[in-house]
C-alpha positions in Angstrom: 3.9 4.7 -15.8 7.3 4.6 -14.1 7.0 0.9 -13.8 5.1 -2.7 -15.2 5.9 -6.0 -13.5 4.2 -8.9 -15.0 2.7 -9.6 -11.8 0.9 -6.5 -11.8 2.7 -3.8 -9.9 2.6 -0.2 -11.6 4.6 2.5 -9.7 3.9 6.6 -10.6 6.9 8.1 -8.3 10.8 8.3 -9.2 13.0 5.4 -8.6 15.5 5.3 -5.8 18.3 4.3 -8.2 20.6 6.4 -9.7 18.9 6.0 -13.0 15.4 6.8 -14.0 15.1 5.4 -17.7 11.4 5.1 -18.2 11.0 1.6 -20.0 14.5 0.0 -18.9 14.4 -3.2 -19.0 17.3 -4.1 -17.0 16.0 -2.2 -14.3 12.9 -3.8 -14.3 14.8 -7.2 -14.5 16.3 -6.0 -10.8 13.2 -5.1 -9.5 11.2 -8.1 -11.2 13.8 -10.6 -9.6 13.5 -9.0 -6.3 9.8 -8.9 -5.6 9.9 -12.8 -6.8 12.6 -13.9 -4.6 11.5 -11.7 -1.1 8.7 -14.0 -1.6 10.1 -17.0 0.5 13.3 -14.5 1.6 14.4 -11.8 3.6 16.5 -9.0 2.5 18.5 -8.8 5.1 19.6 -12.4 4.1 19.4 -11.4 0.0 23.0 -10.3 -1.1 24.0 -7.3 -4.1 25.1 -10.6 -6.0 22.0 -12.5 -5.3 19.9 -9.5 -6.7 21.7 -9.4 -9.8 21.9 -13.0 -10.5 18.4 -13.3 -10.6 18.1 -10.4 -12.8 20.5 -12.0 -15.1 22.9 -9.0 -14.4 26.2 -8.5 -13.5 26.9 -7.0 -9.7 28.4 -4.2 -11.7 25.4 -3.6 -13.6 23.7 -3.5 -10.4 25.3 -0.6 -9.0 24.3 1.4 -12.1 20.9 1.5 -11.2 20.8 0.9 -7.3 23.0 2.0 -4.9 21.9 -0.7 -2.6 19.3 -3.3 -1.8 17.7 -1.1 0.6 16.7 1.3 -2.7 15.3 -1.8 -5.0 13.3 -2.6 -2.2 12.2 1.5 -1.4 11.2 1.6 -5.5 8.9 -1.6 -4.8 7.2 -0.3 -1.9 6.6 2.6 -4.1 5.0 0.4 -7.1 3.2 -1.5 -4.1 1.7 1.9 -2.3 0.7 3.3 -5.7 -1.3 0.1 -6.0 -3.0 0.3 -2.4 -3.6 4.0 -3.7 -5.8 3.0 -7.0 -7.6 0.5 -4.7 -8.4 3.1 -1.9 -10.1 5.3 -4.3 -13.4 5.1 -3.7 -13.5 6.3 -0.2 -11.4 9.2 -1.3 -13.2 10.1 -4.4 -16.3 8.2 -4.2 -18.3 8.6 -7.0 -21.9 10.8 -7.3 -25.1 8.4 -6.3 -22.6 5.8 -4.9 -23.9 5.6 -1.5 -20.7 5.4 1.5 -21.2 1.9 2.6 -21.0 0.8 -1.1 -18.1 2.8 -1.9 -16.5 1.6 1.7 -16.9 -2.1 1.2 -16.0 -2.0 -2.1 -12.5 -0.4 -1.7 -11.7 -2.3 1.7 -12.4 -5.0 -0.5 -9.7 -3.9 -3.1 -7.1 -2.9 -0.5 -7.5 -6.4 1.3 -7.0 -8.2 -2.4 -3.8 -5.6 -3.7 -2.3 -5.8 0.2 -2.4 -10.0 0.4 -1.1 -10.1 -3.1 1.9 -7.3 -2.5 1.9 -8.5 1.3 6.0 -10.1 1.3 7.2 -6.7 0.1 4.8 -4.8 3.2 6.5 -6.8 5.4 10.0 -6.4 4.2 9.7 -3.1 4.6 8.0 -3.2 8.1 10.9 -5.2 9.5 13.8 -3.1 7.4 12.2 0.4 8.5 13.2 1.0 11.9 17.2 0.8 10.8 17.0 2.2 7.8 16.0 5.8 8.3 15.2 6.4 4.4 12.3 3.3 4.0 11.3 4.9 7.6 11.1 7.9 5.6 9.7 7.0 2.9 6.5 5.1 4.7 5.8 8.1 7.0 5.4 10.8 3.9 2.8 7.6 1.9 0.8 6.9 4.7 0.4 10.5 5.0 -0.6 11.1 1.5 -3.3 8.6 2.6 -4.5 10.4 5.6 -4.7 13.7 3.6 -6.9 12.2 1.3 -9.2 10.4 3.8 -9.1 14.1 5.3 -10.2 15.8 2.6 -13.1 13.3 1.9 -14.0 13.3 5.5 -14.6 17.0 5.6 -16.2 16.9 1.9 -18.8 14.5 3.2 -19.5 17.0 6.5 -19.6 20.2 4.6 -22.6 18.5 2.6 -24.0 16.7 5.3 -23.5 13.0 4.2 -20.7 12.9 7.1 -21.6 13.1 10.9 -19.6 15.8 12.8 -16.8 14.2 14.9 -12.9 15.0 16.0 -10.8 16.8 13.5 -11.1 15.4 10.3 -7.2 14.8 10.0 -7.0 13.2 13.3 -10.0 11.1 12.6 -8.8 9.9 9.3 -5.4 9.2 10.7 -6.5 6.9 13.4 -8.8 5.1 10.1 -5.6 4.9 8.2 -3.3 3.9 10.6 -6.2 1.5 11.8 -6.2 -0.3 8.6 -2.3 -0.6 8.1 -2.0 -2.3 11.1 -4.4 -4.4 10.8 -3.5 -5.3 7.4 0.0 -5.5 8.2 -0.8 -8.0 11.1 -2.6 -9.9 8.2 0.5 -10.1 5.8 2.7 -11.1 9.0 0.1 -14.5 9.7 0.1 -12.8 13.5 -2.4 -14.8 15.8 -3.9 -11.6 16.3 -4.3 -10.5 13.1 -8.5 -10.2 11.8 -9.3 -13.3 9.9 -8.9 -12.6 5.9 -12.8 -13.6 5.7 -13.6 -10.8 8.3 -11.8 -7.7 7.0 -14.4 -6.3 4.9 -17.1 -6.1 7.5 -15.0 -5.5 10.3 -13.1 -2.8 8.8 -16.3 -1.1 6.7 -17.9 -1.5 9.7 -15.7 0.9 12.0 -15.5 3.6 8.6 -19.6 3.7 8.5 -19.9 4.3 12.1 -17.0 7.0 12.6 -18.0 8.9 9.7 -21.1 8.5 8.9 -23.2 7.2 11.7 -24.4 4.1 9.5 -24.5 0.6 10.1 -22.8 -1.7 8.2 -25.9 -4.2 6.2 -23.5 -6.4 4.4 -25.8 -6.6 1.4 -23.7 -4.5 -1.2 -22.3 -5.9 -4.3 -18.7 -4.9 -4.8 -17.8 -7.4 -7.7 
């Protein structure tokens, strides 16, 4: 993989840097250092110099990997999406004699876990997006790699009859997706009017069993 952070991110698509050297361990130093220290700051507030001191590099050294802050945090929101990815899976490729509501609750599950763990870099990216054009970017083209994949399942599960018929399957999974990213996203932020951690999972299975399938939502699956 393009990436390993000992707190668990793994990222698949190129860096934003000027360099791509698989394995660097400078580079991962910049990236390492960032993802801890967006944890109680904001990058807005995070200098060049504060970035490299924390890798132990020189602002020089910087520069030969990123040409800016905004790109360290663009090649963690990559490492952080892949992640949300791996979790999703289920509902995109579920898995033959998994029923839906198993394969639903466990992967809301899995994204709920992967999105409070990765939430301060969600976040960072949320309030950095609308001024910087390239992270606006950058989110638009992954959450639409998610809603092409929810399409595709969607219309898998209707051609064989598992899925009840409904709007357009692209349009229906994009209102799921972008359900869920909000949702979650309110969750990261600690909004008042975000859904209570405890309640994700059934709340959010819940609303994919009944749109797509035409199931209620038993609570009695085992996702461990």
């Amino acid at each position: 993989m393009a990436a390993s952070f000992s707190n668990g991110l793994n990222g698949t698509e190129p860096r934003a840097g000027r360099r791509n050297l698989k394995g660097d361990m400078r580079e991962q130093a910049i990236l390492q250092g960032a993802y801890e220290t967006l944890r109680t700051e904001s990058m807005r507030t995070v200098s060049i110099d504060d970035l490299a001191k924390s890798a132990g590099l020189s602002r020089s050294s910087f520069y030969f990997y990123f040409e800016s802050k905004w790109q360290v945090l663009s090649a963690l929101l990559s490492s952080v999406t892949d992640d949300v990815f791996v979790a999703s899976s289920m509902i995109f490729e579920r898995p033959a004699g998994i029923p839906p509501e198993v394969a639903i609750e466990h992967a809301v599950s899995e994204v709920t876990a992967v999105w409070e763990r990765h939430g301060h870099i969600l976040r960072e990216v949320g309030n950095a997006a609308a001024a910087e054009p390239a992270l606006q970017a950058q989110w638009d083209k992954i959450m639409g790699r998610f809603i092409k994949a929810a399409s595709v399942a969607i219309e898998r599960d209707r051609s064989t009859g598992v899925a009840i018929d409904g709007p357009p399957a692209r349009a229906l999974a994009a209102a799921l997706i972008w359900m869920g990213e909000r949702n979650l996203g309110l969750m990261s932020m600690r909004s008042a009017n975000a859904i209570p951690t405890e309640d994700m999972v059934e709340t959010v299975t819940t609303v994919w069993l009944r749109t797509v399938f035409g199931l209620e939502y038993a609570g009695t699956t085992n996702h461990a």
